[in-house]
C-alpha positions as CSV (number, residue, x, y, z in Angstrom):
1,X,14.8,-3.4,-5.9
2,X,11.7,-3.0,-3.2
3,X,8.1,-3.0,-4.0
4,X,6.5,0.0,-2.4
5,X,2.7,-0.4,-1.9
6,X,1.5,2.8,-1.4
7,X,-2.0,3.7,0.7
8,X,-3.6,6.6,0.7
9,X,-5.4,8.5,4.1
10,X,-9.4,8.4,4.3
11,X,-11.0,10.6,1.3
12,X,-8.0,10.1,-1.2
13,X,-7.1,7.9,-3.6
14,X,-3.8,6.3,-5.8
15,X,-3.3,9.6,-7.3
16,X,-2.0,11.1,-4.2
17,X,1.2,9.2,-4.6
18,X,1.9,11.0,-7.8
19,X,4.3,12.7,-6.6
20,X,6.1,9.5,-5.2
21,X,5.9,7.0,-7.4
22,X,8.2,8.4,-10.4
23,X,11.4,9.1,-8.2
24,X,10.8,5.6,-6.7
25,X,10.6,4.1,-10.2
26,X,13.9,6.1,-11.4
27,X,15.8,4.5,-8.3
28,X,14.7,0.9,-9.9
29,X,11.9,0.4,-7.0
30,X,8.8,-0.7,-8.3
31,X,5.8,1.5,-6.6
32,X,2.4,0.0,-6.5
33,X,-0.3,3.0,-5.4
34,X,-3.4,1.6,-4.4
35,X,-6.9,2.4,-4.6
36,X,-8.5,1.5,-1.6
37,X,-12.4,0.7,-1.7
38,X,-13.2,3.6,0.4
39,X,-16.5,4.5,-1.7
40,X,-17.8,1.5,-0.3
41,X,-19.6,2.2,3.0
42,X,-19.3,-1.7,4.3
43,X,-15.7,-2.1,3.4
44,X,-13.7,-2.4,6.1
45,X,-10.0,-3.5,7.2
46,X,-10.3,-7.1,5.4
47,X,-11.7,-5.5,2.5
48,X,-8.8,-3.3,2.4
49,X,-6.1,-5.6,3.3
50,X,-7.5,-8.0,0.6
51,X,-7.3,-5.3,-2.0
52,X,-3.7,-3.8,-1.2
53,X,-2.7,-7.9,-1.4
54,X,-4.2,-8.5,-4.5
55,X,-2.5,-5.2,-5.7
56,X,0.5,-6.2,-4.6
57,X,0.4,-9.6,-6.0
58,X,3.7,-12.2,-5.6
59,X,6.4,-9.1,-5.3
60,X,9.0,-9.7,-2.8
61,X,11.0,-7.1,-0.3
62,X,7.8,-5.4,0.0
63,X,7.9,-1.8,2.2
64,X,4.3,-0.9,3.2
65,X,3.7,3.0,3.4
66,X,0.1,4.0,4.8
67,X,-0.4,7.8,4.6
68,X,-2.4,8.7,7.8
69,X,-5.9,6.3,8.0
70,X,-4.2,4.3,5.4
71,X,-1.3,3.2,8.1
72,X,-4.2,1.6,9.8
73,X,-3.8,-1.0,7.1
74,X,-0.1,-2.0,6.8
75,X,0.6,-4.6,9.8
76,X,-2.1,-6.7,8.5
77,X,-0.9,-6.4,4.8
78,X,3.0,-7.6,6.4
79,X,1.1,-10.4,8.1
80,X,-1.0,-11.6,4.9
81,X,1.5,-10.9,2.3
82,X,3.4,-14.2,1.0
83,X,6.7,-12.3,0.6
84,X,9.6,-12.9,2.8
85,X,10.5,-9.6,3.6
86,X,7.7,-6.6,4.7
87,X,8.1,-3.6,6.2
88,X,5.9,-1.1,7.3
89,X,5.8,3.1,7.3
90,X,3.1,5.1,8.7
91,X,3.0,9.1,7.8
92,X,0.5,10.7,9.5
């Protein structure tokens, strides 16, 4: 089973992966969508990696998928996340 942290592009939000996340789940993955903190005008990519991180918690064989601005964001989760496995996606 992967963890899938899923990001959303500028101006969305968790709920975009809607879609996603119950297919994922019914193949025994365990999808994580993320609110980024995008309403916050001095966040910027720490804030963001700190926040998909914390989302993400201790889960292991983690895959990364940033959905356009979002994709901007997964190397530096891979490098900062404790798991021993990451992989990264980016969907423009």
């Amino acid at each position: 089973m992967d963890a899938f942290a899923l990001i959303h592009g500028g101006g969305g939000s968790a709920w975009d992966w809607h879609l996603v996340a119950p297919p994922l789940r019914e193949r025994g993955h365990d999808p994580v969508p993320v609110d980024l903190p995008s309403e916050d005008e001095s966040a910027g990519w720490s804030e963001y990696t700190d926040t998909i991180v914390r989302a993400v918690g201790d889960r292991s064989d983690l895959v990364v998928v940033g959905h356009s601005l979002g994709g901007f964001t997964a190397p530096p989760v891979c490098a900062r996340a404790s798991q021993q496995s990451c992989s990264s996606s980016w969907r423009g």
